[in-house]
C-alpha positions in Angstrom: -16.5 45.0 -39.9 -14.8 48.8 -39.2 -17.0 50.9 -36.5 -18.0 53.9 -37.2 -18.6 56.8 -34.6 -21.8 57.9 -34.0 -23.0 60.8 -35.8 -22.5 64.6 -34.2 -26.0 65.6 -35.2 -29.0 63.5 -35.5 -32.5 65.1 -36.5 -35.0 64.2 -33.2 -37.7 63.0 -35.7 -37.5 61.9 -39.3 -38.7 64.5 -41.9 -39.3 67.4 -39.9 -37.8 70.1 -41.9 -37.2 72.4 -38.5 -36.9 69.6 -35.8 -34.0 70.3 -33.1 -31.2 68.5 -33.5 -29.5 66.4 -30.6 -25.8 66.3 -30.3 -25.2 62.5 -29.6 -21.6 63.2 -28.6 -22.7 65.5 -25.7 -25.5 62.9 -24.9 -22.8 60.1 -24.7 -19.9 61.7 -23.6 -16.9 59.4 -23.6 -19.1 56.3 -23.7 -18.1 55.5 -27.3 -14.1 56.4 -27.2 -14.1 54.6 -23.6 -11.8 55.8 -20.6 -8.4 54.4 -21.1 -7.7 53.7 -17.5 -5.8 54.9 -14.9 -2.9 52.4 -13.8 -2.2 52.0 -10.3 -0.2 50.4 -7.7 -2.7 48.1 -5.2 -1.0 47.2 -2.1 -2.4 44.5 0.3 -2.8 43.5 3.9 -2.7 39.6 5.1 -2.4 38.4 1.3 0.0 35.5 1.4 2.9 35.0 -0.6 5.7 32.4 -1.5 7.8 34.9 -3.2 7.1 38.1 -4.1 3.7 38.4 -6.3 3.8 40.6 -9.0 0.0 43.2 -8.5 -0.8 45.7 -11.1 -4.3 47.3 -11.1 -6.2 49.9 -13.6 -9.7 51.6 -12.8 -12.0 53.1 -15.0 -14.1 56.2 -14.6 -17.6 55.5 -16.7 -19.7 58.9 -16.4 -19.7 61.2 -13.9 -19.8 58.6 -10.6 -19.4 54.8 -12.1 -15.7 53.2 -11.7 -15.1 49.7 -12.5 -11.5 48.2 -11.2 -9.3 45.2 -11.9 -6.4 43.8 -10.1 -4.3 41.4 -11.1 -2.1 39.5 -8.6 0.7 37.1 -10.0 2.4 34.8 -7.9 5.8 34.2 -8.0 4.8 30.6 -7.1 1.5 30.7 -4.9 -0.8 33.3 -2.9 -3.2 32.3 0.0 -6.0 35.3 0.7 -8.5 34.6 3.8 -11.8 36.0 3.2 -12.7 39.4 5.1 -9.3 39.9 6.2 -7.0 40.0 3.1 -7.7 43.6 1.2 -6.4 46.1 -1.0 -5.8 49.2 0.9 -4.8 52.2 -1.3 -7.7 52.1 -3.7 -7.1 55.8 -5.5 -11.2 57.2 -5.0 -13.6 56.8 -2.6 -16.4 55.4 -2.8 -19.8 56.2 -1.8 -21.4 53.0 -1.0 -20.8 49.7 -0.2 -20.2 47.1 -3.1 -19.0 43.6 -4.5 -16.0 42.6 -6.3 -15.4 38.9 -7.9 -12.2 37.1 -8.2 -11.1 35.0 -10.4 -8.3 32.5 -12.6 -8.4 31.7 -16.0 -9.2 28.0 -15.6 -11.7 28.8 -12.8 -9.4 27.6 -9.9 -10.5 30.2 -7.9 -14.4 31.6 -8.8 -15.8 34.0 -5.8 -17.2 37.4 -4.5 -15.8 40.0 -2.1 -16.7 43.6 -0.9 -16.0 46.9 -1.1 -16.3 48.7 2.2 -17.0 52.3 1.3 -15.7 53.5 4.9 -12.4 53.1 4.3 -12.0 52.2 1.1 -11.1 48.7 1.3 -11.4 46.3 -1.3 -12.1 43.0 0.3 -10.9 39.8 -1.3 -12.2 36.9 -1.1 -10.6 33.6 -0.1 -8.4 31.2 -1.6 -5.4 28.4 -0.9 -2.1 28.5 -2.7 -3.3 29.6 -5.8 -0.8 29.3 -8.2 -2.7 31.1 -11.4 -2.6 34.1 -11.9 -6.0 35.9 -9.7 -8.0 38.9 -11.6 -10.2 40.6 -9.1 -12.5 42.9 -11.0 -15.6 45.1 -9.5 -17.5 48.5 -9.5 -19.2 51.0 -7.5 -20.5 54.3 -7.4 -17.0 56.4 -6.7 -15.8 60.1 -6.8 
């Protein structure tokens, strides 16, 4: 099934020959192409490593304040994160409140929730134990 864009112009209400007419793509802004991403290079304090994990990250900007991040970290053979002291330090916004981030593996290994602290920009990790899968942490917030 092909998606179509929505359409520039759309009369406000049906058969009203002189009706305003309200541009959907300035109502939706980028919402319907999407944000792309912006890739970027998360570095971390006290995360554990045998070998040298590979980390790649890409944020998202949704409207004027919304950002929605992942991380990916994959081990070389395993990482070991301790809950409120392993965290991602270089995070490229700030953000203006306090919020959660969840991480995860594909088979579910590792299934649990972390924390932004807006302060210093610090995305918290939680916790895990020579995790040999590769971890996605993924969260939002209200950024600029």
């Amino acid at each position: 099934m092909a998606v179509s864009p929505v359409p520039s112009m759309q009369p406000l209400l049906d058969g009203q020959p002189y009706t305003a007419d309200l541009n959907w793509l300035a109502f939706f802004g980028e919402l319907f192409n999407g944000d792309l991403g912006t890739a970027w290079n998360p570095t971390f304090v006290s995360l554990g490593a045998t070998g040298t994990p590979t980390i790649t990250g890409v944020y998202y900007r949704i409207g004027q304040g919304l950002v929605w991040f992942s991380i990916r970290i994959v081990p070389a053979t395993n990482t070991t994160s301790t809950a409120a002291t392993t965290y991602c330090d270089n995070f490229p916004l700030s953000f203006v409140n306090d919020s959660v981030c969840l991480a995860s593996t594909g088979s579910g290994a590792v299934q649990a929730i972390g924390g932004i602290r807006a302060a210093d920009k610090r995305i918290y990790t939680p916790g895990w134990s020579a995790a040999t899968e590769t971890i996605t942490v993924v969260g939002f917030g209200e950024a600029r």
